[in-house]
C-alpha positions in Angstrom: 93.0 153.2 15.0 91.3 154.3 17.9 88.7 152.5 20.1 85.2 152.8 19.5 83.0 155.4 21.9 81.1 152.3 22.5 84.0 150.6 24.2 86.1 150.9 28.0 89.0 149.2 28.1 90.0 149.0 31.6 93.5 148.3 33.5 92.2 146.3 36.5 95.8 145.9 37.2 96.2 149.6 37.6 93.2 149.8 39.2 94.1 147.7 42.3 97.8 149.3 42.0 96.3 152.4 42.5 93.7 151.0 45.7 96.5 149.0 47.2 99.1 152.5 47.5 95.9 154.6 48.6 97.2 155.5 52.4 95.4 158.0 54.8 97.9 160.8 56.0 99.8 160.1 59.2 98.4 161.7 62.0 100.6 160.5 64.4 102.3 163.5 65.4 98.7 165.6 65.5 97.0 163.1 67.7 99.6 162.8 70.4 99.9 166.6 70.3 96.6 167.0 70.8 96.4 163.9 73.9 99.7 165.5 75.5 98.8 168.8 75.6 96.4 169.6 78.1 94.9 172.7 77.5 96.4 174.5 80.3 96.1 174.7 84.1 92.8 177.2 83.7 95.3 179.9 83.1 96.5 180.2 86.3 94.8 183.2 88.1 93.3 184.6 84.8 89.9 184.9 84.3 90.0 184.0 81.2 91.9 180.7 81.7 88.4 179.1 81.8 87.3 179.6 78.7 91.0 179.0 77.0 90.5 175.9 79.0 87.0 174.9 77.3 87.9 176.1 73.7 90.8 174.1 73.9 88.7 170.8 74.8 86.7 171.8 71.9 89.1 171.8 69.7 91.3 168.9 70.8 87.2 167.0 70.1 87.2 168.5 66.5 90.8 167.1 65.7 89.8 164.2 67.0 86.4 163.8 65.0 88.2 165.4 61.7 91.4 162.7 61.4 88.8 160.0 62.9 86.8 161.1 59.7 89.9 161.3 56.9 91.0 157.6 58.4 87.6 156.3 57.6 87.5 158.3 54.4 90.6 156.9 52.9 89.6 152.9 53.6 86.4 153.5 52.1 87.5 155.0 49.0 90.5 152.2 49.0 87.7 150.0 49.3 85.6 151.3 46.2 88.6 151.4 44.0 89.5 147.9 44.5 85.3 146.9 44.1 85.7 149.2 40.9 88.5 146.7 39.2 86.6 143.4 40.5 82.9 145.3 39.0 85.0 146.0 35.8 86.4 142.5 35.3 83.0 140.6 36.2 81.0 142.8 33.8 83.7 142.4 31.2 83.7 138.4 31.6 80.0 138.6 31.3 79.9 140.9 28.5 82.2 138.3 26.8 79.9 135.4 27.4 77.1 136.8 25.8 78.9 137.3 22.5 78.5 135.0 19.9 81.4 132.3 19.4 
């Protein structure tokens, strides 16, 4: 038989399983690329070593700011998917303790 329309039947096992293996992607080898390189010496002699020099800082910033952002991204949704196995179960246990014996 299949389960009523009225019914979820959760896996809060699989539900932490799948928060506790949630992991952000290493960006290791992009930050210390981006903290090593320096942007150049302001293009030695070239007039438009300047501006190189400026676009590079702005995009070394946006890097930055962008794996900054995925890092927080990732704990926060690790963090809802374990809340939504812990929401599940206590709404469950209630749910149970309002039906009659």
């Amino acid at each position: 038989m299949s389960e009523s329309q009225d019914e979820i039947n959760g896996r809060t096992s699989a539900m932490r399983e799948f928060a506790d293996q949630l992991r952000p992607p290493d960006f290791a080898a992009v930050r210390a690329a981006a903290s090593a390189s320096t942007g150049g010496n302001g293009g030695g002699g070239m007039d438009e070593g300047a501006a190189f020099t400026t676009a590079h800082a702005d995009a070394v910033d946006k890097v930055t700011a962008f794996t900054a952002a995925v890092d927080q991204g990732y704990a926060a949704y690790r963090e809802l998917a374990g809340g939504a196995a812990e929401d599940y179960r206590n709404h469950d246990l209630a749910g149970a303790r309002q039906m009659p014996n």
